[in-house]
C-alpha positions in Angstrom: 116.5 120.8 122.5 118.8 120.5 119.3 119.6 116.9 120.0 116.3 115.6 121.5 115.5 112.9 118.6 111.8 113.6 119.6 111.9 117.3 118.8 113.8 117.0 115.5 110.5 114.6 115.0 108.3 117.4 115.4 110.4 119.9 113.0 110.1 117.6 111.0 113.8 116.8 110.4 113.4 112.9 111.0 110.7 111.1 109.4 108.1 109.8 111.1 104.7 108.1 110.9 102.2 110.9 111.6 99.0 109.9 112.9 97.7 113.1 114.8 99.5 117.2 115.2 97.6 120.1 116.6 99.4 123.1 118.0 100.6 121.3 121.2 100.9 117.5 120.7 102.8 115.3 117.5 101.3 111.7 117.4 102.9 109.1 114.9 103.5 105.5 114.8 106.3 103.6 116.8 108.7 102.0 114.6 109.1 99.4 117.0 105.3 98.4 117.8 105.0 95.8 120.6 101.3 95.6 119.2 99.0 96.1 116.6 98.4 99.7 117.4 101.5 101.5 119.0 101.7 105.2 118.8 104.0 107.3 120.4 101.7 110.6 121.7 104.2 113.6 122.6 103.4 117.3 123.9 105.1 119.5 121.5 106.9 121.4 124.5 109.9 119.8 125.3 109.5 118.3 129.1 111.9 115.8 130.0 110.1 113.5 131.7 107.1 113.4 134.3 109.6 114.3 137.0 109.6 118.3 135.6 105.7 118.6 134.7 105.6 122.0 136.4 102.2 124.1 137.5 103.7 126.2 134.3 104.0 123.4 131.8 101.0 120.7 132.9 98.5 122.0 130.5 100.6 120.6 127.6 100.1 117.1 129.2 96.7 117.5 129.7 96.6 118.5 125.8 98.6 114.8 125.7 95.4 113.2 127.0 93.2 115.3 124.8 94.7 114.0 121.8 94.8 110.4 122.6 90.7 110.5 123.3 90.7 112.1 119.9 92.7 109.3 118.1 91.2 106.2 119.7 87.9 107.3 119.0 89.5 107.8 115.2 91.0 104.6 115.4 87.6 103.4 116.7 89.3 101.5 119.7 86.7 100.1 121.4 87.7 96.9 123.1 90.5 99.2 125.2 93.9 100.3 125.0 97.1 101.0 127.1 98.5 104.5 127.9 102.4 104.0 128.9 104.5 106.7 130.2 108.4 105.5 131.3 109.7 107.8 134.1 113.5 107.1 133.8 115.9 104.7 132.6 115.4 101.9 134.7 111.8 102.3 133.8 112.6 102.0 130.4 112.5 105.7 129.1 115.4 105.8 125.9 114.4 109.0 124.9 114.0 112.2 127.8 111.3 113.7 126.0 107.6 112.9 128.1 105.9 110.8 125.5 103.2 108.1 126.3 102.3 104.7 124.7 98.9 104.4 122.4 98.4 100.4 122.9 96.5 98.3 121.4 95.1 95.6 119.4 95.5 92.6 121.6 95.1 91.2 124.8 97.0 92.6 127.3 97.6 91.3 130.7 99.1 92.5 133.9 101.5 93.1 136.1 104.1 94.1 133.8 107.1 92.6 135.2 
């Protein structure tokens, strides 16, 4: 998508923060953290949002997943992190390219909202 801010990301035409890249998945730092640790983890594959994870597509996400198990053992996260994924604008999703949430660094508590 030529006007997906998340995919000009991965080519590399906006700056970013990298923390992590393999074949399928770009990791780098949010620039609004709402933690100590906030990394934005996105499949390389443009998908939307969860709503079109297809039978075709899925393997990308489960690449996602891959990835963060690889950087939270590199950032040695052992007291526990948050994975967030937005489905939607009144979710909170500003940009319609499936990324999830690295967080950590504090204590979080729950529910949400």
């Amino acid at each position: 998508m030529d006007s997906c801010l998340f995919c000009k990301i991965i080519k590399g035409e906006i700056p970013s923060s990298k923390v992590y890249e393999d074949e399928y998945v770009y990791a780098f730092n949010d620039i609004n953290p709402v933690a100590p640790v906030h990394i934005l983890i996105i499949p390389k594959e443009h998908i939307c949002g969860a709503g079109e994870v297809t039978e075709e597509n899925s393997g990308n996400i489960a690449k996602v997943f891959e990835a963060i198990a690889k950087i939270a053992k590199r950032l040695d996260l052992k007291d526990g992190y948050r994975i967030v994924n937005n489905c939607g604008e009144k979710a909170g999703q500003s940009v319609f390219h499936m990324h999830f949430h690295l967080i950590a660094g504090c204590e979080m508590g729950w529910p949400p909202c």
